[in-house]
Structures are given as C-alpha cells and as structure tokens.
C-alpha positions in Angstrom: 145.9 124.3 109.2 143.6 125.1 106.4 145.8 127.4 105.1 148.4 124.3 104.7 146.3 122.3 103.3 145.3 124.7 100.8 149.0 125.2 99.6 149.5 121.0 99.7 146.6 120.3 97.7 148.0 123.3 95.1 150.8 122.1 95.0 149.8 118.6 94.3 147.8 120.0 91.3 150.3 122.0 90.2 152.6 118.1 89.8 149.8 116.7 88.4 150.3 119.0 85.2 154.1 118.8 85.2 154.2 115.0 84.9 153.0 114.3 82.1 155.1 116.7 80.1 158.1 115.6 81.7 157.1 111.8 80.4 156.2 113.3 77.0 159.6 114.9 76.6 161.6 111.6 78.3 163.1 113.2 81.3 160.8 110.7 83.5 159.8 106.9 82.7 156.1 105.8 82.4 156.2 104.0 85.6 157.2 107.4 87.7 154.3 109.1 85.9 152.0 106.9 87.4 152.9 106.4 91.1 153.3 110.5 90.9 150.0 110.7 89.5 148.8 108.6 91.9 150.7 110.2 95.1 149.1 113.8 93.7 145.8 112.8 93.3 145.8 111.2 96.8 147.4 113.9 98.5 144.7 115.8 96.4 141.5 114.4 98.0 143.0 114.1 101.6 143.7 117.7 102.0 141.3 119.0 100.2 138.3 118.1 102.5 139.6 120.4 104.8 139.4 123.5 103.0 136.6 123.1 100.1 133.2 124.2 100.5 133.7 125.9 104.2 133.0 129.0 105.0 135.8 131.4 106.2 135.7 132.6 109.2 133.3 135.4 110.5 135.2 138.7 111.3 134.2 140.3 114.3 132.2 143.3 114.8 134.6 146.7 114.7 137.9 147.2 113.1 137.8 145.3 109.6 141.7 144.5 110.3 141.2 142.4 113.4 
C-alpha cells in the first residue's frame, strides 16, 4: 500500500506541473486548471501521510535479499 501511495501522490505532483503549461499555451481553460490543481493537491496530502517521514521496514537478520 505504501508503495501506491507513493506512485499516486507522484503522479499527482507530476499534474501539478503540467497544468499550468497547458493553460499557458491554451490547450486547457482557466477553470480546468483550477479544479485539477485542486484535485492534485488533495490527492497530494491524502496519500502522502502514508508514506512521508516513516521508516522502511527493518530487514531481517541473514540473507540481505530476503
């Protein structure tokens, strides 16, 4: 799960970037901009509370690949 959260919350950054040049160069209208900045920025801080600032998990003791 943390590992899907991680690539959501990514991903939501990574839109976050792409609006605005799309509304700069008119392929979206102001009003999409905003609700998709919006919907990103959401999405941002409810998955990442799941993955920021924990610790992975221990590995056992013995073989490093396990």
């Amino acid at each position: 799960m943390r590992n899907i959260c991680k690539w959501i919350g990514l991903l939501s950054i990574a839109v976050t970037f792409i609006l605005p040049p799309a509304f700069f160069t008119g392929q979206i209208s102001l009003e999409t901009m905003k609700q998709g900045l919006l919907i990103a920025t959401l999405v941002w801080f409810g998955t990442s509370v799941f993955w920021i600032g924990r610790k992975s998990p221990e590995q056992p003791d013995g073989d490093p690949i396990l």
